[in-house]
GUGUVEX-643042 format. One record per residue (C-alpha): x, y, z. Coordinates in steps of 0.05 Angstrom, whole numbers, plus 5000, padded with zeros to 4 digits. Example, Ala and Ser with C-alpha at 12.3 -4.5 7.8 and 13.67 -1.06 7.14 Angstrom:
BEGIN
524649105156 527349795143 
END
This chain:
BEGIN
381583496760 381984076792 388784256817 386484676871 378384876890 378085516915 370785516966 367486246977 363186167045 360586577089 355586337142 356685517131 360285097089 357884677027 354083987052 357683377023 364783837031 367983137049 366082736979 368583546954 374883536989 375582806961 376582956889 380083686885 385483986931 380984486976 380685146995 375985497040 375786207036 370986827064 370387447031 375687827066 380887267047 378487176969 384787586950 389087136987 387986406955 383786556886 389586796838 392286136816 386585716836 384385296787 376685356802 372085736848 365585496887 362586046902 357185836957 356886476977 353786876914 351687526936 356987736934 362488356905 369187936926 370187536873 370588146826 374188566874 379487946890 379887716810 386787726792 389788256739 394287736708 388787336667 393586706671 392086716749 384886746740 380986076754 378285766696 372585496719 367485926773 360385556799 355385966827 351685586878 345285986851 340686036793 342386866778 350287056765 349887796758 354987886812 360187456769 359187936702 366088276710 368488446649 374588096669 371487476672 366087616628 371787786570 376187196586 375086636535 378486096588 373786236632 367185766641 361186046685 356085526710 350685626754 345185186782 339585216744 334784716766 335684636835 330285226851 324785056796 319584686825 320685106896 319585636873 313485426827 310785136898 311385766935 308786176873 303185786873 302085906948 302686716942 297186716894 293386266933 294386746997 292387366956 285686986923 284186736991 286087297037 289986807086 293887507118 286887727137 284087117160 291387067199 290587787234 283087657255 285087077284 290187307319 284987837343 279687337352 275387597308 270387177276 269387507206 266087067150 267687277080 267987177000 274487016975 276586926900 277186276857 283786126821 281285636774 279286036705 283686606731 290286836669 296686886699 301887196647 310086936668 314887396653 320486916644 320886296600 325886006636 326785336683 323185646735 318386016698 317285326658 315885006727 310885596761 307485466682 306284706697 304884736767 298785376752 294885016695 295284486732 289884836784 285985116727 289685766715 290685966647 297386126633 300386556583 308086696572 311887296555 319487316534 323787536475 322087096427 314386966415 310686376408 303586046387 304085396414 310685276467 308984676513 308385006576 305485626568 300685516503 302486336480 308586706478 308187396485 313287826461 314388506459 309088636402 303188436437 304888476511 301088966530 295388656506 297188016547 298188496616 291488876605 288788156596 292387766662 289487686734 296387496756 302687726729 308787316755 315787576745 320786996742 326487306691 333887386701 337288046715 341188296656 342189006625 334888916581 330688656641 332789096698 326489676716 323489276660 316089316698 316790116698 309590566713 307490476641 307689686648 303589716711 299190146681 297389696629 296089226675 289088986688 285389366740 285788986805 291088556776 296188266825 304288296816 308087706842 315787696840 320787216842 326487406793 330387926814 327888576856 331389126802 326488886751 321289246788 321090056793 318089986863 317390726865 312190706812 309589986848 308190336912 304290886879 299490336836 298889966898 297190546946 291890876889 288590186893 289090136803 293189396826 289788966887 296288766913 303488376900 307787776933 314688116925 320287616944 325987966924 327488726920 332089266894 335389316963 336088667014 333988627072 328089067048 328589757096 324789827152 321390457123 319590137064 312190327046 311989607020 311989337084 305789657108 301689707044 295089277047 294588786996 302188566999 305787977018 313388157028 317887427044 325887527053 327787226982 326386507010 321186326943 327985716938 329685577009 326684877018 328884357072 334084027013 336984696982 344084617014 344583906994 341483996920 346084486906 352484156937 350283616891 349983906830 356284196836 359283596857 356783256782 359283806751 366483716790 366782896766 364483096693 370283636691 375183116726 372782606685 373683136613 366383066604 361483706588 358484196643 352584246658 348284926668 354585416622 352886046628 353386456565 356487016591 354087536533 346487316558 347987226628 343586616643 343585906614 340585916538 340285276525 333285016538 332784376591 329583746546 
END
């Protein structure tokens, strides 16, 4: 059990904090008291995960460090320290799983928005404009996801299933995985970009990913090929993205998540015709606060009860590596 939870909040507290507060001595702290209550705690929630503190308020004596930090999100790269990262005592769990099939949902409802032009047909209503016009099919369109995670595994299933053909790409190919039929890897992924309608970015953020879709990836993208992002902002060059998007060689992107948040005002993304920007809310469903609270709260009885984690991060990767059965 642990001796003493240590909660990082910020705009509202965990949902279920009561059945929380029922099986570890609590602790709720914002960012500006971290430093106060973490050394010594036994284990951090941090609900709050965009966030510098925890690094800034970690403890120099590694036998004050907790020994167990949750991330009440799917990415961690706030929590790769290397004094936490280094620290063998140390167990990082996220939650994996409680944004897969939200995210597949609203990845499935970009793409339908770009096929169908549903911005357009929003402005001429709002102008009252009657303007008939062609839109695109989806069915018998590729879509290549970058990411052959949970969540890409879950935008996969959730594409084919409205006649997309879906392709993979991730470090380690594949001719026959379950969800995506092909696995690119590095070897033939440019053939697999010049080849995709869609391109859907749904890896983790870690040292080999970040600016990973540079200019000479969205150049060997199809022409009039569409970018849709929901892993990380950073793994984007959106320097280079603006300048495919404004010379018209890519017919437009769903971008929910960038390199800075909130996404400047002057921004040329903003204004850019063809693009959908959302305020990284691809996992913010109705449930979110609950789901997560939850998981964390059977990852609290298993580690009162001496039983396995679920969702350990393996800090040298910086995501989960163990594949979800």
């Amino acid at each position: 059990m642990a001796s003493r939870l240590v909660i990082l909040h910020k705009t509202h507290l965990p949902a279920n904090s009561r059945r929380i507060e029922a099986l570890a001595e609590t602790v709720y702290a914002t960012e500006e008291e971290l430093p106060l209550f973490l050394p010594g705690a036994d284990a951090l929630l941090a609900w709050w995960p965009l966030t510098q503190a925890v690094a800034e308020a970690w403890p120099d004596d590694p036998a004050k460090a907790p020994r167990w930090v949750h991330v009440a999100a799917a990415g961690v790269e706030p929590f790769l320290f290397p004094a936490l990262v280094d620290n063998p005592d140390v167990v990082l769990t996220n939650s994996r799983g409680v944004y897969d099939q939200p995210i597949a949902e609203y990845v499935l409802g970009l793409i339908l928005a770009l096929a169908k032009d549903l911005p357009g047909t929003w402005e001429h209503q709002r102008r009252h404009e009657w303007r008939p016009r062609d839109s695109e099919r989806v069915g018998g369109r590729t879509v290549l996801v970058w990411g052959t995670g949970p969540i890409g595994r879950a935008v996969a299933r959730l594409l084919r299933a409205v006649g997309m053909r879906v392709r993979g790409a991730g470090r380690e190919p594949s001719a026959d995985d379950p969800d995506f039929g092909t696995v690119h890897g590095p070897g033939t992924l440019r053939t697999a970009l010049a080849d995709a309608d869609y391109v859907v970015l749904a890896a983790p953020l870690t040292p080999a990913t970040r600016g990973m879709v540079d200019a000479s990836v969205l150049a060997a993208m199809k022409p009039g090929a569409r970018l849709v992002n929901v892993g990380r902002g950073p793994l984007v060059d959106e320097e280079a993205l603006v300048a495919h998007l404004a010379e018209g060689r890519l017919a437009g992107a769903a971008l929910d998540v960038f390199a800075q948040e909130p996404l400047p005002v002057g921004s040329p993304l903003w204004d850019l015709p063809g693009v959908i920007v959302s305020p990284h809310t691809a996992g913010e469903v109705t449930t979110w606060r609950t789901d997560l609270a939850d998981l964390f709260l059977d990852n609290l009885i298993r580690r009162t009860e001496g039983r396995p984690l679920r969702n350990v991060v393996d800090k040298s990767h910086g995501y989960v590596t163990d594949r979800p059965g």
